[in-house]
VEXDREN-2710 file (C-alpha; in Angstrom, 1 decimal):
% VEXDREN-2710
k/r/px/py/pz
1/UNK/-45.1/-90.0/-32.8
2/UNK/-46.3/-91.7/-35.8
3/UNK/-48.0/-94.8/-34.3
4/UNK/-48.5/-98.3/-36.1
5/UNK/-50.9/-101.5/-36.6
6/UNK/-48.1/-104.2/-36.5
7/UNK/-47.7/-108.0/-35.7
8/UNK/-45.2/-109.0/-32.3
9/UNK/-44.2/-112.4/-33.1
10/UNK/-44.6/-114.7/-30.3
11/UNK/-44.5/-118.8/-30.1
12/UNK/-41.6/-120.9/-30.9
13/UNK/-39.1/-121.4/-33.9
14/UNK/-40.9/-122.4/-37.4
15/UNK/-44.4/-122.2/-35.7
16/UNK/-45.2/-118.6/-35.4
17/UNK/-47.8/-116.8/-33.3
18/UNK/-48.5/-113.4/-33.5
19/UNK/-49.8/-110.6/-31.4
20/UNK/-51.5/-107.4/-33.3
21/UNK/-50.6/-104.0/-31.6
22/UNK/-50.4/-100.8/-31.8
23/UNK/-46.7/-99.3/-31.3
24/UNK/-44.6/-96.7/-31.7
25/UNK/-43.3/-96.6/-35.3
26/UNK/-39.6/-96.7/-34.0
27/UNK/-39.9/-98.9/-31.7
28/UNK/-38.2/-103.1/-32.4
29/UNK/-40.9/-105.5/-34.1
30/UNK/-40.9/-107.4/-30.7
31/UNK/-40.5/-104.4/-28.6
32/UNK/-42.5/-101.9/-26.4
33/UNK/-46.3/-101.5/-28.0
34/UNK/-48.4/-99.5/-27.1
35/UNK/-52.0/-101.6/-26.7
36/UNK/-52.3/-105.5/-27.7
37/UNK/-55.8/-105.7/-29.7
38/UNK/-55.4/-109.3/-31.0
39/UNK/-53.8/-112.2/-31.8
40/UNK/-53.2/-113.9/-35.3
41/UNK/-52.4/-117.7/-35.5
42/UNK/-51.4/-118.9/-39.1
43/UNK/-51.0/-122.3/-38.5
44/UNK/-54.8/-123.1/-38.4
45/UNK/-56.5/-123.7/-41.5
46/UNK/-58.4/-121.1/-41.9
47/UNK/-56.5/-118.8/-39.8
48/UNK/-57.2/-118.0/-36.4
49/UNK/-57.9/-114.7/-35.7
50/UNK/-59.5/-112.6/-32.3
51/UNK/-59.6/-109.2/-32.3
52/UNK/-61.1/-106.7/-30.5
53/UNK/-63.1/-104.8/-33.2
54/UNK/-63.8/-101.9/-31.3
55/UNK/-60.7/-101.1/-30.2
56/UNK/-59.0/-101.5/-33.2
57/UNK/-61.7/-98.8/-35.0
58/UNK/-60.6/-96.6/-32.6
59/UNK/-56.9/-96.3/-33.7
60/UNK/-57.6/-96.8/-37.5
61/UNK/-59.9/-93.1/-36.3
62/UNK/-56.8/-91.9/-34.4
63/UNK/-54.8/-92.3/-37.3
64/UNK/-52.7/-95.4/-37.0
65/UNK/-51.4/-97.1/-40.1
66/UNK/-51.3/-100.8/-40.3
67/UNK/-48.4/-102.5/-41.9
68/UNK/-49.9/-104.6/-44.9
69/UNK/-50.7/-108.0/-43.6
70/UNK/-52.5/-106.0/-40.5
71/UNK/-54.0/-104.4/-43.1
72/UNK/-55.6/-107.6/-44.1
73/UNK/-56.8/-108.8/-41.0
74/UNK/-58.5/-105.8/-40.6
75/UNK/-60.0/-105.8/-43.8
76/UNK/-61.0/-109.9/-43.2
77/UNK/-62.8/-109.4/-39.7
78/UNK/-64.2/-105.6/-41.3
79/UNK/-63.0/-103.1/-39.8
80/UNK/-61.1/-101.3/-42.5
81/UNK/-65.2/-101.4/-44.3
82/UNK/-66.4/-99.9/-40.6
83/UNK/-63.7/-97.4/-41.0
84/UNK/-65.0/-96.5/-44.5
85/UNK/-68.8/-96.7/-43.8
86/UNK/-68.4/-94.4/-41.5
87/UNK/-66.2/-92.4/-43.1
88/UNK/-68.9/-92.1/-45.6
89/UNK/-71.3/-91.6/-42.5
90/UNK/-69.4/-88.1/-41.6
91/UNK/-69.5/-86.9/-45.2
92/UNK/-73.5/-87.1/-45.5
93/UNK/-73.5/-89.5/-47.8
94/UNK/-75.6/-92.0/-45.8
95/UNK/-76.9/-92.1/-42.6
96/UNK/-75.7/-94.5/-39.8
97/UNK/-78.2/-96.9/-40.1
98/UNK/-77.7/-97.6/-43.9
99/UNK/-74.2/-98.0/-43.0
100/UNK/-75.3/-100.4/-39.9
101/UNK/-77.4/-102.5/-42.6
102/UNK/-74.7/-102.6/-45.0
103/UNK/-71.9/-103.7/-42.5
104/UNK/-74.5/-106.3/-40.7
105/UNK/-75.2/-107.2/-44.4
106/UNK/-71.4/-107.9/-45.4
107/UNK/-70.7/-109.8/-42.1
108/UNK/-73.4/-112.4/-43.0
109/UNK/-72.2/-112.9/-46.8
110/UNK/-68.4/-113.2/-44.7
111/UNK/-69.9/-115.7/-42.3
112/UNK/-71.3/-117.9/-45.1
113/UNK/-67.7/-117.9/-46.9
114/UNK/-66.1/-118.7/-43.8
115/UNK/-68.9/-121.7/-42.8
116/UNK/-68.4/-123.0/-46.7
117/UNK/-64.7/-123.0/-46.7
118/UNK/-64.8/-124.4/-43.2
119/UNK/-67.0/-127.5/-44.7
120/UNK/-64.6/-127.9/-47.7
121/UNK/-61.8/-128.6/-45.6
122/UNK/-63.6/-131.2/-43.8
123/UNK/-65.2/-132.9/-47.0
124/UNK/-61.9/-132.8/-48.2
125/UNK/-60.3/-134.3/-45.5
126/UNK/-62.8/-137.2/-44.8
127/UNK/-62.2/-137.9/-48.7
128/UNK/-58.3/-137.5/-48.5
129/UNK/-58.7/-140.3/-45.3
130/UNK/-61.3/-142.4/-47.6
131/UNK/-58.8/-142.2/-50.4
132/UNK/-55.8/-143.0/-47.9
133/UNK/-58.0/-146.0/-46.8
134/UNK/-58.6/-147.1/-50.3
135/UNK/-54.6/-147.0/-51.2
136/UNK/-53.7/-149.3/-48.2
137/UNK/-56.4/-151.6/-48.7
138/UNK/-54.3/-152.2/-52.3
139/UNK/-51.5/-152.4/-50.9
140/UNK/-52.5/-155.0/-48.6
141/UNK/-54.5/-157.2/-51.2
142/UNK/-51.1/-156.9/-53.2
143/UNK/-49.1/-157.9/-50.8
144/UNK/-51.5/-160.9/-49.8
145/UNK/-51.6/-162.0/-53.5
146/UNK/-47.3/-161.9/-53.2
147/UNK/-47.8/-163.8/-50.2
148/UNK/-49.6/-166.7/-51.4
149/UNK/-47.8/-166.7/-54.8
150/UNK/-44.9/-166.8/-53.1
151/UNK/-46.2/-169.6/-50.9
152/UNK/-48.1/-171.6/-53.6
153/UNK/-44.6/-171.5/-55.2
154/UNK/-42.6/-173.1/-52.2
155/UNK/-45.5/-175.6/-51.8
156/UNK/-44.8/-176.6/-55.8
157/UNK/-41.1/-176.3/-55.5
158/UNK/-41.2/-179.1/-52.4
159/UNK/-44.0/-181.3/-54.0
160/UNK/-41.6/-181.5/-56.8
161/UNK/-38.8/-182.2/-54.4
162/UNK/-41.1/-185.3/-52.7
163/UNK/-42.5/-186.2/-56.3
164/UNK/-38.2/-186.5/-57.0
165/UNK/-37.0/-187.9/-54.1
166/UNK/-39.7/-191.1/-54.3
167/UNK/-38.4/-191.4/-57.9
168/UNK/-35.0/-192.1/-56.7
169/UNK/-35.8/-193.8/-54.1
170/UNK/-38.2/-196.4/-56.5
171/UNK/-35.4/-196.5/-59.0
172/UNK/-32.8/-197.2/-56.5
173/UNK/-34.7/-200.0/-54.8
174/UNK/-35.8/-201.6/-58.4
175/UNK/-32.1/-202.7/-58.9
176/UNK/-31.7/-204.0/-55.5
177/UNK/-34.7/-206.3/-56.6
178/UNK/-33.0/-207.5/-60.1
179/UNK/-30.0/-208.5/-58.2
END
């Protein structure tokens, strides 16, 4: 029974939610698994992904095969480097504490990537709401500035229609007068 490291879609149309298990090979996408080991949620920036590391160590051992995006999330949270550290453990090439130190070592340098990308994003969106802010405000002052031309206008337009209408009025009363 060849057994697999797959993704069970879950959540609702256009906004996908996936569970990883382990299944049978030959069994549907969505169908019987096996174990449920973690869940993958794409729609976060970054992803968010929980995982029970142990567990999934153990089948990688076993001999499960992850499809490739599995692959991936292993390899992101580290357990496809456990699986090779101590791979590399078995074969004498190191003992387990090296491979402890080198693991402990890589999960710190993928913490601070994490933590930096994490504060991009939320530079980035503070400056994307500052430059928002920025791009209303001159909208605003040109539509103010529209406003009061437009009103200054109107203002002129019926000053000149007063500044008329007294004309005709004085020219119309200075006959009146001659007569």
């Amino acid at each position: 029974m060849p057994v697999k490291i797959r993704l069970a879609r879950r959540g609702k149309k256009g906004y996908p939610f996936y569970h990883i298990v382990v299944a049978d090979s030959r069994a549907p996408r969505d169908g019987k698994f096996i174990e449920n080991i973690g869940s993958y949620n794409p729609n976060t920036n970054p992803a968010t992904i929980t995982l029970n590391f142990d567990q999934a160590l153990a089948w990688l051992q076993k001999g499960a095969q992850p499809t490739d995006t599995c692959r991936a999330i292993l390899s992101y949270k580290g357990v496809m480097y456990k699986k090779h550290l101590l791979g590399g453990v078995s074969k004498g090439a190191f003992s387990a504490e090296v491979a402890d130190a080198r693991f402990a070592q890589w999960m710190e340098q993928k913490a601070e990537k994490i933590a930096a990308k994490e504060s991009k994003l939320s530079g980035d969106k503070v400056a994307d709401k500052k430059a928002r802010l920025e791009a209303e405000k001159k909208v605003k002052e040109a539509r103010a500035e529209a406003v009061a031309a437009k009103k200054a206008e109107i203002a002129a337009a019926a000053a000149a229609a007063e500044s008329t209408e007294a004309e005709t009025e004085a020219s119309a009363e200075e006959p009146a007068a001659e007569a």
